[in-house]
C-alpha positions, 0 to 999 in steps of 0.5 A: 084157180084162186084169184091173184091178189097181184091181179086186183092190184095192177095199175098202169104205173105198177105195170110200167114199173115191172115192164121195165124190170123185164116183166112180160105181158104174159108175166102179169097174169101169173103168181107174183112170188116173193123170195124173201132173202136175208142173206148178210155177209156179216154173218156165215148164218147167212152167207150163203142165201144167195145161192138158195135164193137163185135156185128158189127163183128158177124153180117158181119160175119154173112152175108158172110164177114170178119171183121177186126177191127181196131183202130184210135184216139178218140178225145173227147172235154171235154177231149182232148181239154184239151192241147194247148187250145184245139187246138188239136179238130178239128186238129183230125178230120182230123186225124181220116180221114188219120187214116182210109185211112192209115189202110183201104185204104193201107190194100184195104179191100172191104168196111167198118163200122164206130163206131160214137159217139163224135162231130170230129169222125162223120165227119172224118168217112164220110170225109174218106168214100168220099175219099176212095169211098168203100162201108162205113156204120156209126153206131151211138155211140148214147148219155149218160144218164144223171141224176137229182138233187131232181126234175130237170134234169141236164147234162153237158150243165148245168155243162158247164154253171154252172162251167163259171158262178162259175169263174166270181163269179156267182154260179147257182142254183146247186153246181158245184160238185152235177152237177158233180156227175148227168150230166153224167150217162152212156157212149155216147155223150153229151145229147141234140142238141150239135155237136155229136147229130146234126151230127148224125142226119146228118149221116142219113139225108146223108143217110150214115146210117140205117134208124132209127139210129139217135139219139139213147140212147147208149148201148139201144137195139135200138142201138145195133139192128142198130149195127147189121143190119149194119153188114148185110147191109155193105156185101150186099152193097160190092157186090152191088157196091155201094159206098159212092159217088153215095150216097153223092150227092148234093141232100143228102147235100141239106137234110142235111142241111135241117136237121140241121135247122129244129133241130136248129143245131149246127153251126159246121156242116157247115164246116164238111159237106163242108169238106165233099163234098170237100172229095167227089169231088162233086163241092157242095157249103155247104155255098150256100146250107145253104142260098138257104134251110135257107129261107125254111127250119123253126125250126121244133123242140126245143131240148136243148140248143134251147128249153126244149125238151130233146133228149130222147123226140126227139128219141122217137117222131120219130127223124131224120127219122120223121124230114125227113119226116116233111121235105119231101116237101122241100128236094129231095127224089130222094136221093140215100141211103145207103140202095140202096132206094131212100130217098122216099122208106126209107122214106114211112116205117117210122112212123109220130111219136109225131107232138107235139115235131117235128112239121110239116112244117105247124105248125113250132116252128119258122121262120129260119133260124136257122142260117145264113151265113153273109158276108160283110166288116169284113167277105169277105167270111162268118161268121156264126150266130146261131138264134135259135129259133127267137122269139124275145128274142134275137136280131138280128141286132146290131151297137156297137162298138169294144172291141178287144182281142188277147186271152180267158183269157184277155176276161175272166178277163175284163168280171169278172171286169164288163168292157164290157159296153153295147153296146160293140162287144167283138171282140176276134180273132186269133182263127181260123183254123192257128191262134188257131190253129184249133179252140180251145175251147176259144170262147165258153168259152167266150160266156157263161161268157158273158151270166154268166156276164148278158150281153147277150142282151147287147153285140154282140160277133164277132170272128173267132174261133168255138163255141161248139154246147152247145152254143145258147147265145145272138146275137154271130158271129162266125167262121169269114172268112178270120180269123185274122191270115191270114191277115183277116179284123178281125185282122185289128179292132181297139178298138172304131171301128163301126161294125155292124151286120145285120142278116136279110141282111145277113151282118157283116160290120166293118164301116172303110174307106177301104183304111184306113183300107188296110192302117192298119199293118196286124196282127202278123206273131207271134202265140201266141199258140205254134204249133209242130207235127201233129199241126204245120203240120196243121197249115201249110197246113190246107186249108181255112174255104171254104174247111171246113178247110180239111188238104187235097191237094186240088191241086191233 
């Protein structure tokens, strides 16, 4: 049996403090488990992770180990985002992460369970696992139902593009309040193929997971049945030894990626999974990675936003395990899990399931990638396209010229009047990990008023802001790198100015001379978001796009 790190660590006074919490003598010798919880009643993404939590905790205790459960912030989207133009979302990823090492790390327990549900808590969860390399299980929140509205079915990317659409003066075909009152209908993450779902699918891919965890309709009994083998598994794993870092290896980085194209992902991803090899110390290059498996890897599987395959459909057609499985040719099975199996192992006890709703590798929905990284004179580092399913209807290479904007709203109000023209880049910057600060939601907005506008055929989108993983309109580029703020090309486009996107060439030019445009004022040192507390030391010391924009001292 491994040493216990909680053992080293058992002073008199840490003694007293757990026998009074009804700790036994018997307790003190056996794995001291952290349940990590971010359950929140203001947010349904969470609301039902007291109910995970105490089934996490009977199963370790079951299996010989003590659990202490403990709670860290929840950040929902559509709920947090709610301040400083949702500057606070991807801020709290981070934040969950620091959470977790100050409570888990600071108390050295012997191994850990993450509750996972909304789009940041997935990455924080694995991010601190490859940290603090001890012995780190996730368990899937699993995703809301949604409801129906007389024959069709309705969830919240319909209210998302449904509400846009009802501000440019372009109702839908449901009032906003009946989608209202049916795109929710239970607790869990946004249904379909958004951030939460595809990083959930990721957890497995990572093999940070029980098999068959991913995506699962929350409070099922599936769910909880994963809640529970988990607790068993988190004891043996402690005494086995075996830590995040002999799992998160290149090779499970390389299925990951694998995962997120064939599902046609959200872009997201990209940064999470980069911010956690940087958390891992692993050397891996997420953005290579993502042009070496693009050109293998096709689209296997068309869940909503991509297709009309819902998500319940893709969990029972086999999900992320039978996506591996589809996948096995082109990943590395080799991979180490969290099981103590090769992905080989993992993989031999999953069923085919349904060939019609995740295809095999012969009989894929589309060519990939689903999305691509660019680069070129406008983005040094990289940008990321998302495809989707390429089937023509959206186009991929565009020559247009620039119409800039420095903030949602200005974008917005020239949309509503009918001043984009065909032809035009919208450009919208200052909306990066410092200059937004830390992506807010702004960019998604505009993307689906240009699509309410009708324009998505007509106009290409640049920006360095993030988009929500609801959003698959038109030829959009996002996440550009260096972002404005800081002195990126993108901060220096004029409006009239040439820019054009190539994705087949993997380019996104801005068609001035570069000395001209070295010779252009940089943008103001001034944000326009207000940044203070826990977002002004973001602002200053979140690292580059690269990193996976991690708030972490890369120096040490």
């Amino acid at each position: 049996m491994t040493a216990l790190r909680s053992l080293s660590a058992n002073s008199p006074i840490r003694r007293a403090q757990w026998r009074a919490l009804g700790l036994s003598e018997a307790d003190m010798l056996k794995p001291k488990i952290a349940v990590v919880n971010s359950s929140s009643e203001l947010a349904i993404c969470f609301a039902h992770l007291d109910g995970v939590a105490k089934v996490v905790k009977e199963a370790v205790r079951a299996a010989g180990g003590v659990p202490f459960e403990v709670r860290t912030t929840a950040p929902s989207d559509f709920i947090t985002g709610a301040g400083c133009s949702g500057s606070y979302i991807l801020a709290a990823r981070d934040l969950v992460t620091n959470d977790i090492e100050a409570q888990v790390d600071a108390a050295m327990l012997d191994g850990m369970v993450c509750l996972t549900s909304c789009d940041k808590t997935p990455p924080g969860h694995l991010m601190a696992a490859a940290r603090m390399n001890i012995p780190t299980l996730l368990v899937i929140g699993g995703y809301q139902a949604s409801g129906m509205i007389g024959d069709d079915h309705v969830d919240i990317e319909d209210l998302f593009s449904g509400s846009v659409g009802a501000t440019l003066g372009k109702p839908g075909k449901f009032r906003i309040e009946d989608m209202t009152e049916q795109a929710i209908r239970g607790p869990g993450v946004c249904a379909g193929m958004a951030t939460a779902n595809t990083m959930h699918c990721v957890v497995e891919a990572l093999g940070m997971c029980v098999p068959g965890s991913a995506p699962v309709r929350a409070n099922s009994d599936k769910m909880f049945d994963a809640a529970r083998r988990s607790g068993e598994r988190i004891v043996a794993m402690v005494q086995e030894g075996l830590t995040p870092r002999k799992v998160l290896t290149e090779a499970a980085f390389r299925n990951a990626t694998a995962m997120v194209l064939a599902v046609s992902g959200s872009i997201n991803a990209i940064k999470h999974l980069q911010a956690t090899a940087v958390e891992a110390e692993n050397g891996v290059d997420v953005y290579a990675l993502w042009e070496e498996m693009g050109r293998k890897v096709p689209i296997l599987s068309a869940v909503r936003p991509n297709g009309a395959v819902r998500i319940e459909q893709f969990e029972d057609a086999g999900g992320a395990g039978a996506m591996l499985k589809r996948l096995a040719p082109v990943i590395d099975t080799t991979a180490m899990t969290a099981m103590g199996q090769p992905l080989a192992a993992v993989l031999a006890a999953i069923p085919e399931g349904d060939v019609q709703i995740i295809r095999p590798l012969s009989n894929p929905i589309s060519a990939g990638p689903s999305i691509a990284i660019l680069r070129g004179s406008l983005a040094p580092e990289s940008a990321v396209v998302k495809l989707g399913i390429r089937d023509g209807s959206r186009p991929e290479s565009f020559d247009g010229r620039a119409v800039v904007y420095e903030d949602t709203q200005s974008a917005m109000k020239d949309i509503k009047a009918g001043k984009l023209q065909k032809g035009d880049v919208l450009v919208l910057r200052g909306q990066g990990i410092k200059g937004g600060p830390a992506m807010g939601g702004g960019a998604s907005l505009v993307l689906f008023g240009i699509d309410a506008a009708g324009l998505a055929k007509d106009v290409a989108f640049v920006t360095d802001g993030q988009l929500s993983g609801l959003c698959l309109k038109g030829l959009t580029v996002a996440e550009v790198a260096p972002e404005g703020a800081t002195g990126g090309p993108i901060g220096k486009v004029r409006n009239g100015d040439r820019i054009v996107i190539d994705v087949e060439g993997r380019r996104l030019d801005l068609d001035v001379p570069a000395a001209e445009l070295a010779a252009r004022p940089a943008p103001s040192a001034v944000f326009p978001i207000a940044a203070k507390g826990y977002l002004g030391i973001y602002r200053r010391d979140v690292q580059p796009m690269s990193t996976g924009a991690v708030l972490t001292d890369l120096a040490d």
